[in-house]
N, C-alpha and C positions, 0 to 999 in steps of 0.2 A: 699101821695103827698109830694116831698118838696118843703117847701117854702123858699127864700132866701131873706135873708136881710142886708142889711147894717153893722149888727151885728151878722150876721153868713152866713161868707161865702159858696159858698157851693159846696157840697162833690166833692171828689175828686181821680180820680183813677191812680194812680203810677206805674211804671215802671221800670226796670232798662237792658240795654245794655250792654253788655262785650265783648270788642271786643282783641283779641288777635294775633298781629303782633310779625314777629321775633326779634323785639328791645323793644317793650314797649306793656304795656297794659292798656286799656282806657275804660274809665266808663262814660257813661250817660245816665242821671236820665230824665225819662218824667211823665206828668202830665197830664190830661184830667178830665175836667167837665162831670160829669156823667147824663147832659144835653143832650137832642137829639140835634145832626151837632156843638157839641161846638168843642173849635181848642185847640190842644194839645201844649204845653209848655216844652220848656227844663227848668229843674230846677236849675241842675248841672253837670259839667263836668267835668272832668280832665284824668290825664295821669303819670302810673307811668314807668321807666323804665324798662326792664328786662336781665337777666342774659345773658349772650351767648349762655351757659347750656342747658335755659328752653326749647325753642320752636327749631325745627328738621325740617321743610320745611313743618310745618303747624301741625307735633305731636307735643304731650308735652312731653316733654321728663324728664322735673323735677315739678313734680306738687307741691311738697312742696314749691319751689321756684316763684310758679304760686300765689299758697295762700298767700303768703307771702307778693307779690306786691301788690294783691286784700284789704288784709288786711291794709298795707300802705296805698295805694290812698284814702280808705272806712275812715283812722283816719283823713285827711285833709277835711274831709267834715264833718261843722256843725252839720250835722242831720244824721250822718253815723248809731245810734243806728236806726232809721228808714228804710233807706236801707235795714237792714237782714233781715227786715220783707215783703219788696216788692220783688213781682216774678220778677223774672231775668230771661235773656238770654245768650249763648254763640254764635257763629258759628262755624262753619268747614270749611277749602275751599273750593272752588270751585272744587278742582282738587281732593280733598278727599269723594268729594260726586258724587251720582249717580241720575240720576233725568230723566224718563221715562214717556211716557204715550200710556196706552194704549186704545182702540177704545171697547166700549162694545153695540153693536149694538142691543143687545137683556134685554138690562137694563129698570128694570120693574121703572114704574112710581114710584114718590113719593122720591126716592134714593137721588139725587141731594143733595151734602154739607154733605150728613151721612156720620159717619165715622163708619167702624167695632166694634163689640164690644165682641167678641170670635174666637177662636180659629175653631170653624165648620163654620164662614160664609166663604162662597164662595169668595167672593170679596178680604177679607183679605188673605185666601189663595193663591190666583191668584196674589196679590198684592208680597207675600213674595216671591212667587217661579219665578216672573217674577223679582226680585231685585236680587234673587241669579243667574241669567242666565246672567244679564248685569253687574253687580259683580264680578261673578265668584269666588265668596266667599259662603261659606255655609250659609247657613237661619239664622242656630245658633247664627252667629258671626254678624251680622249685627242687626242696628237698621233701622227700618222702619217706614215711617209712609206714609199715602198714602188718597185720597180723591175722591170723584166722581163731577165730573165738566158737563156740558152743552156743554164744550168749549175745543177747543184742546190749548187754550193759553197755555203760559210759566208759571211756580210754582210764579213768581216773580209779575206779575200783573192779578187777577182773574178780567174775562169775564163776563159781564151778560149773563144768561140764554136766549136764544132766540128761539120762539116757533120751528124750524125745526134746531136747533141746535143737531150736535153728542153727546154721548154720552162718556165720557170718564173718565179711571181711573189713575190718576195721584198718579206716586209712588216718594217718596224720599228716598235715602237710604244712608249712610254711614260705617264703622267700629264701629261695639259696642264698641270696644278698646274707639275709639276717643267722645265717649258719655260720656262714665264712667269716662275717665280721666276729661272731664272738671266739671263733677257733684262732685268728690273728691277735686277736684283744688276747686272749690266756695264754699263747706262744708268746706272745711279747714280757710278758711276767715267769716263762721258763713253763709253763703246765701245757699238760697235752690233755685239751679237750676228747669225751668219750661218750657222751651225750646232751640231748639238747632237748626240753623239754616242755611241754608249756605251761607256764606259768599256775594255770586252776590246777593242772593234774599233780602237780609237786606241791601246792598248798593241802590241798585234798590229800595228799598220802597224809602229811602230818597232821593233819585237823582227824582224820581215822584215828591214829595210833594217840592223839591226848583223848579223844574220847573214848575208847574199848576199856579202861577202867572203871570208868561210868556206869557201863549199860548191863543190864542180864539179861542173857540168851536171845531173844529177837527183837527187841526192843527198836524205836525208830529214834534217829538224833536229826541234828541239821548242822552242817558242817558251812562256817560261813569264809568266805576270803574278801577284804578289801585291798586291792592292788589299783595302779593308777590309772588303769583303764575302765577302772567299775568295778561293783562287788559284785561276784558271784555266790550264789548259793545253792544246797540239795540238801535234799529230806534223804535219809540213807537207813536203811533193814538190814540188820545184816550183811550179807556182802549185794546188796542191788540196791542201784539210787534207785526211789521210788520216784523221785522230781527232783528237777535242777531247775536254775535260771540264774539270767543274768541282767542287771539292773546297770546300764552306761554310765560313765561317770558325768553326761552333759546331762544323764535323766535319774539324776538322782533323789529330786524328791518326789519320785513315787518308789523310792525302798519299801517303805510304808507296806504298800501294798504288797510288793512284793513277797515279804516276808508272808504278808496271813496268806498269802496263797501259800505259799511256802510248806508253811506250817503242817497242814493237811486237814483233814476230818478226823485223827486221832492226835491222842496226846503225845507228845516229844519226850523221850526221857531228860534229852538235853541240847543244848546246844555249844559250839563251839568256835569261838570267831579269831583269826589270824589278820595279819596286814593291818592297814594304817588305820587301828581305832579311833584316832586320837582326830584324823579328820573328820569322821563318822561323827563325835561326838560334836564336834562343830556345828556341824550340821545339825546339830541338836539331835543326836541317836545316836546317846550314850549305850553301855552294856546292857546295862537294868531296863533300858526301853524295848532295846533286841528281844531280850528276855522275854519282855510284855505282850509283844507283838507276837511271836513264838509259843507264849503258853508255857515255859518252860524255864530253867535256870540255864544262863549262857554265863559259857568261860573264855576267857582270852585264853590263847595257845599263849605255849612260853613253852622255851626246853629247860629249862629247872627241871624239871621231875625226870630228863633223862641225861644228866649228867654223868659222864666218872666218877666212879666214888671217890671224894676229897675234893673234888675240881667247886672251884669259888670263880663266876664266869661274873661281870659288872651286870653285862647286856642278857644277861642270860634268862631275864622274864619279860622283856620286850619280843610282843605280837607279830613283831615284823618280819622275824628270822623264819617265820612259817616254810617258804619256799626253798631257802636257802639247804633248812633242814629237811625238807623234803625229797630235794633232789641229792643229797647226801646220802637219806636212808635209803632209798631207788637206789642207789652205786652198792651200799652192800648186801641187801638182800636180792635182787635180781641176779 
């Protein structure tokens, strides 16, 4: 049992985020009480620039120059010898990854949340050859990782189990290429990668967690990401997207559009937009237009509102840490 006291805080579990854009790459550290329902903590954050070089329209193109930055940003942080020691994360894009599900009508009881654990289960098998078919990449060459669900929802918010709920096996898949290179990239800065993620599903956690102070009880929001492949979007109820989509970053000005589909037939409590606004607004689609287009009041993510108590962070209400913090809070609540 533990016991906590005034004089020993207590435990605590860590995390860390790596989020890699074509100009810069960005670190933040989370925290959680190893308390049942306690609330996680950004601890630290920042940002360091990147080469022209490095990143390739989401490859890495120069990973010694990746390590390099990782290393820099990791010396500007107090506790940086602590970092090499917390599991970390990467992403992929969006447009790098593959993410599938399929329907298993004759899945035996008990499965639910297993994941495979050889090379002869069925399931795993089914899983790899249906990722090489939507791929169109050999088995070899790809990394997978895949789960069995209740629910046909999206990889980005799981569904509670419901007694006449389907059965389904949800695959992810992306380039082993683009695995290996970010596990060499964060070994070369001393971190042992633990996961790897794509890019919407680590926005999308965090664009959840700044809106659920918003909403009452089933209320529908829309959760937005701009990242450099394109903005993606979903209308979200509770825990089920009700609709997603995603708008290319070469077909950008039918956003527009996309949004009022977006939007739905009911009203939005709210909306909530992460990543690079500030090109969005270029584009002449600023917040207040989102908003318009939406029907609703739209907010930039920022991790201010889940700081440490006391912690004063520079970057800490820029949109852009979405992912970074994402795949942070994935490290400690998973």
């Amino acid at each position: 049992m533990l016991i906590e006291t005034r004089w020993m805080p207590a435990m605590r579990r860590f995390a860390a985020g790596i989020d890699l854009s074509e100009h810069e790459l960005r670190l933040v550290v989370v925290s959680r009480c190893i308390r049942p329902l306690a609330a996680s903590r950004v601890e630290w954050l920042g940002a360091e620039p990147l080469p022209s070089s490095a990143m390739a329209s989401g490859h890495i193109a120069d990973v010694r120059a990746i390590a390099a930055a990782l290393a820099a940003l990791l010396g500007r942080w107090p506790a940086a010898c602590t970092v090499r020691a917390l599991p970390a994360a990467m992403a992929v894009p969006g447009s790098l990854t593959w993410i599938a599900s399929m329907p298993l009508p004759q899945l035996r009881a008990g499965l639910p949340g297993a994941r495979g654990t050889g090379v002869a289960d069925p399931l795993e098998s089914a899983a790899r050859a249906h990722a090489e078919r939507i791929a169109g990449i050999e088995r070899e060459a790809l990394a997978v990782d895949w789960r069995v669900e209740r629910s046909a929802a999206s990889d980005c918010v799981q569904v509670e189990a419901g007694a006449g709920s389907a059965s389904h096996l949800t695959i992810a898949a992306t380039a082993r290429a683009h695995l290996e290179a970010r596990i060499e990239a964060a070994a070369g800065a001393g971190i042992a990668l633990v996961a790897v993620d794509s890019e919407p599903a680590a926005a999308l956690r965090a664009l959840v967690r700044t809106a659920a102070p918003a909403l009452r009880g089933m209320e529908s929001f829309a959760a937005l990401w701009a990242g450099d492949d394109g903005v993606y979007g979903w209308r979200i109820r509770g825990s089920t997207i009700e609709a997603h989509a995603c708008c290319p970053v070469l077909q950008r000005r039918g956003l527009p559009d996309m949004l009022r589909e977006l939007a739905g037939p009911h009203a939005l409590a709210c909306a909530v937009a992460g990543g690079d606004l500030d090109a969005l607004a270029r584009d002449s689609l600023a917040l207040a237009d989102i908003g318009d287009l939406l029907g609703c009041l739209a907010l930039p993510f920022a991790c201010a509102p889940f700081l440490a108590p006391g912690s004063s962070l520079s970057r800490a209400h820029e949109p852009g840490f979405a992912v970074a913090y994402g795949l942070a809070l994935g490290g400690v609540e998973q």
